[in-house]
Every structure is written in structure tokens, then in C-alpha cells.
N, C-alpha and C positions, 0 to 999 in steps of 0.2 A: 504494500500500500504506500503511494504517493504522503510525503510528511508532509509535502512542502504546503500545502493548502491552508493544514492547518498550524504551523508557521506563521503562515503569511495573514489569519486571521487574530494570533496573537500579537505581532506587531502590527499591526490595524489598531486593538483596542490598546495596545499601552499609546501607539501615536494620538491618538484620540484621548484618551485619558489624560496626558499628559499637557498636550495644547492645550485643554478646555482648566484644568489644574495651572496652568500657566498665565491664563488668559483671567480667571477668579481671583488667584491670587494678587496678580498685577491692580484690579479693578482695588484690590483692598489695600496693598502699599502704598500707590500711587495720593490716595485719598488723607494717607493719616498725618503727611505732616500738614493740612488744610482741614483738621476736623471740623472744627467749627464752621467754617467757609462751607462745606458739603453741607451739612446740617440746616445751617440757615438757608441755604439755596432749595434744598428741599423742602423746608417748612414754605418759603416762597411759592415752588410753586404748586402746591397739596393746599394753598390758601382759598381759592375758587371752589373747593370739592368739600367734602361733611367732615373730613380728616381735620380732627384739631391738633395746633401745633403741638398740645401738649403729648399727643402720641405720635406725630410723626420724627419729632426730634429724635427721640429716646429710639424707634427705630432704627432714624439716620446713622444715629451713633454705634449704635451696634452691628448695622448693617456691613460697615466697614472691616470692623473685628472678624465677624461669621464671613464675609469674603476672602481675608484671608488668612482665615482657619484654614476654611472650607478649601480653598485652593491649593495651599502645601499639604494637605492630606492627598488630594487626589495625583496630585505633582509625586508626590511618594508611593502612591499604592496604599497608604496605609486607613487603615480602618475602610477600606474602599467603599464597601455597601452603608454603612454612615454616611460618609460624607457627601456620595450620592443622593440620596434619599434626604439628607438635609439639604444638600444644593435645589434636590427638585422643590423641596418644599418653599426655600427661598425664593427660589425663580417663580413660581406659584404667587405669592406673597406681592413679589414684584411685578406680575399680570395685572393683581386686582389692583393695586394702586395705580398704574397705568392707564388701565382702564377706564378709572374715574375720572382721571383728567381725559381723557379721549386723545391719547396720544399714541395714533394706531400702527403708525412710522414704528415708534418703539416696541411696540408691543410684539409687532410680525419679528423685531429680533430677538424679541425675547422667549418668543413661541420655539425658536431655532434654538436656543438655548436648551430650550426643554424636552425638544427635541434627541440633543446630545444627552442629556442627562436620562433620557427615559433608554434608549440604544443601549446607551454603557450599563444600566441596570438590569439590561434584560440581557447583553453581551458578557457578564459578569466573567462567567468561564476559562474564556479566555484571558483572566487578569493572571498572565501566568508572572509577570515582569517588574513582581511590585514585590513591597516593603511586607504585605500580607502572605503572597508566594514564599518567602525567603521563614517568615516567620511558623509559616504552615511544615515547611519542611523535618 
């Protein structure tokens, strides 16, 4: 039997895991030496919608953390089906406040997002390449 297939499926999802783990984590670095600057930008613009500042802030703020959690987990392999499952949940989370501002530009990328996050969870098997792999051993 032919290996190479399924090979060429395990580097598929660690390349995928890894960008989309690259790309999360980045969204959360990039933010934290500007926290407040994020925060307040988003209380701005969740102002027009039923979202009061006093819970959109405290999101914003966390938001940044849980991105890059979320992202050097999956950038590692490690805890992979967590941090999966809490990414989709986040991504989730970030649909419905979208939404209510009617920012549907955003939302179709965020749809792509969840997209990946739903793939890699149901792709799980193949997470031969990861921090989880080495530890299962």
C-alpha cells in the first residue's frame, strides 16, 4: 500500500494547523502592546448595536489574551482538540457581534475562519506533527 497519501494528508493538516495557529496568535500579539487603543475602538464601534460598553470592553480585553492562547496552542499541537473547539467557539462569539453591526464584509471572513477551525476538528487524525503526537507517544 501507497504511504505517501496518507503523508501527504498529515502535512496538509499540520500546514493548516499551523498557518491558522500563526495567523491567531499574531491577531493577539500584535494587539497587546495597544490594549486599550483595541478596547476602546471596539466599544466604539459595538456603540450603534444593544452591546453595552460595559460588556464589550471586558471582552475586548480578553479577547486579545484567548487569541493568543488560542494560537501558540494550535502553532504547537498542543492541547489541539481544546484549543480548536475554543477557537471555534471564539470565532462563533465573533459572528454574533458582527452581525449586529451588519458588517457582512467581515463576517464572510470570519465564516472562512470557521470554516478552518471546523476541517481541523473533524481532520483531527491526522495531527500526527504536534506537541500532542510526541506526548501521546
Amino acid at each position: 500500500m501507497d504511504a505517501r497519501p496518507l503523508l501527504d494528508r498529515k502535512l496538509a493538516y499540520v500546514m493548516l494547523r499551523f498557518t491558522l495557529g500563526l495567523g491567531i496568535l499574531m491577531h493577539g500579539i500584535v494587539r497587546l502592546p495597544h490594549l486599550s487603543v483595541f478596547a476602546d475602538g471596539m466599544v466604539k464601534q459595538f456603540a450603534e448595536t444593544a452591546l453595552p460598553a460595559v460588556v464589550v470592553r471586558p471582552f475586548a480585553l480578553s479577547l486579545v489574551f484567548a487569541e493568543a492562547i488560542i494560537g501558540l496552542l494550535l502553532l504547537l499541537g498542543l492541547w489541539t482538540r481544546w484549543a480548536l473547539l475554543l477557537g471555534a467557539a471564539l470565532i462563533s462569539s465573533l459572528v454574533f457581534g458582527t452581525a449586529l453591526r451588519s458588517d457582512w464584509d467581515t463576517l464572510a471572513i470570519q465564516m472562512l475562519y470557521s470554516l478552518i477551525y471546523a476541517a481541523l476538528i473533524a481532520g483531527r487524525e491526522y495531527n500526527s506533527y504536534s506537541v500532542d503526537a510526541l506526548i501521546e507517544r
